[in-house]
C-alpha positions as CSV (number, residue, x, y, z in Angstrom):
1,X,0.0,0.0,0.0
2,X,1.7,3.4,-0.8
3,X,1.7,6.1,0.7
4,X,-0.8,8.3,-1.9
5,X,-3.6,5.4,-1.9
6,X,-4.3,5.4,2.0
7,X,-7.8,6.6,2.7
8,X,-6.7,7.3,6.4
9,X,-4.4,10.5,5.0
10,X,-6.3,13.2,4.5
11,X,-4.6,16.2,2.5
12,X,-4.5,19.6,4.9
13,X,-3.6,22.9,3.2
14,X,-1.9,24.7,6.0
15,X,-1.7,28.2,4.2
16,X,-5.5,28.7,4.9
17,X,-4.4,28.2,8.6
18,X,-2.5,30.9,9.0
19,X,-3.9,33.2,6.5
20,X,-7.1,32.7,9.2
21,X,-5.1,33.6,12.8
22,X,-4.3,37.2,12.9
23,X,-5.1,39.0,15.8
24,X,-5.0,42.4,16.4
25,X,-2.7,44.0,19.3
26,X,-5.6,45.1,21.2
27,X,-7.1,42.2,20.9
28,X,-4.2,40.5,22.4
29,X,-4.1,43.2,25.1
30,X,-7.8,42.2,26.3
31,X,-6.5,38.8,26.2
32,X,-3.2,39.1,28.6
33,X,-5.5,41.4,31.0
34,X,-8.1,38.6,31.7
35,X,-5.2,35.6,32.3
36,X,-3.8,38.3,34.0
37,X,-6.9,38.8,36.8
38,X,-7.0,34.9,36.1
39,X,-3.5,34.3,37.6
40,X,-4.0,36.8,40.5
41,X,-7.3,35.1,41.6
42,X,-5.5,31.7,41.5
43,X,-2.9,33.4,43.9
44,X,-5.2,34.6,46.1
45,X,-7.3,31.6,46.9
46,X,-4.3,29.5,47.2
47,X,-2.8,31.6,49.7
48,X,-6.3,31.6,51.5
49,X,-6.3,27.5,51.0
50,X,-2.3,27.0,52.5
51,X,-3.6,29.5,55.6
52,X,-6.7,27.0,56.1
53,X,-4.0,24.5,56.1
54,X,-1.5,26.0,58.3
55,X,-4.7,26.6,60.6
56,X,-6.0,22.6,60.6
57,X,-1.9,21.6,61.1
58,X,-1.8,23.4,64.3
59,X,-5.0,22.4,65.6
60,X,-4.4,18.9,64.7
61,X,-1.0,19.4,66.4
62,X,-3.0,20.9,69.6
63,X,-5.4,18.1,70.1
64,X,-2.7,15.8,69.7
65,X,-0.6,17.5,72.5
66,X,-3.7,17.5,74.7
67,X,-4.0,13.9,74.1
68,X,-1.0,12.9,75.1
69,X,-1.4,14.8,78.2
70,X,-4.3,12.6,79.0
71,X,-3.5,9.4,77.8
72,X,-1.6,6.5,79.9
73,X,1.3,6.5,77.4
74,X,2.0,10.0,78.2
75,X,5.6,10.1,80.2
76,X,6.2,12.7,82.6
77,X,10.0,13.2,81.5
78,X,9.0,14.1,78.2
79,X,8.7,17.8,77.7
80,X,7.6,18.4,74.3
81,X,8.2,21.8,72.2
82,X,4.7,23.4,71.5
83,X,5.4,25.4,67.8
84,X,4.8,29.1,68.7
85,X,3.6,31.7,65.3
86,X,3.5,35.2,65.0
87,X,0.7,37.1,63.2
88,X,3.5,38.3,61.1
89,X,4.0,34.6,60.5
90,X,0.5,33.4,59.7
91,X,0.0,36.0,56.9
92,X,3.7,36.5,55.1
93,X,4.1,32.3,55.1
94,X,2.4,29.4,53.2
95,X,1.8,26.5,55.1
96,X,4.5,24.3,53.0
97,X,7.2,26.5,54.2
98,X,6.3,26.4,57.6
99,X,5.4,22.9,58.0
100,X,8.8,22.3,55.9
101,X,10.9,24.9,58.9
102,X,8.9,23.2,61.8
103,X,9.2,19.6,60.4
104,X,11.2,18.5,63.3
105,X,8.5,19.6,66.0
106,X,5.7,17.7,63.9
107,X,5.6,14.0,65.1
């Protein structure tokens, strides 16, 4: 079977495809604007979706502290370092970078 006689190849005349694709600047302006709105929403809600996180880690780290404290397997010796934040902390960090600086007070 050559190549010409295959009734899977259909012919494409890519001039018409480019001919059909010019855009005009402002156009293309309007265009950058909205990914542009786009991208800064998408920045937004991940930084409100890595403080939720941050938020859940510590509690989770709380009620795991408290029950310890309570349990029968908690030693006396022990003294355990409880991970202090600042404010300044909460809002200027993402969650990943603290939990990746704290790591060693996470058990």
């Amino acid at each position: 079977m050559s190549f010409r006689s295959s009734p899977k190849v259909i012919p494409v005349n890519i001039g018409d495809n480019i001919k059909g694709k010019k855009y005009e600047i402002s156009e293309l302006q309007n265009a950058c604007k909205k990914n542009s709105c786009h991208l800064e929403t998408i920045a937004l809600l991940e930084k409100k979706r890595d403080k939720i996180v941050l938020q859940l880690l510590l509690e989770a780290a709380e009620l795991d502290r408290k029950f310890q404290r309570t349990s029968d397997y908690y030693t006396e010796g022990i003294v355990q370092q409880v991970i202090k934040l600042t404010p300044l902390d909460v809002q200027s960090t993402d969650a990943i970078t603290l939990v990746r600086q704290k790591s060693s007070f996470v058990v």
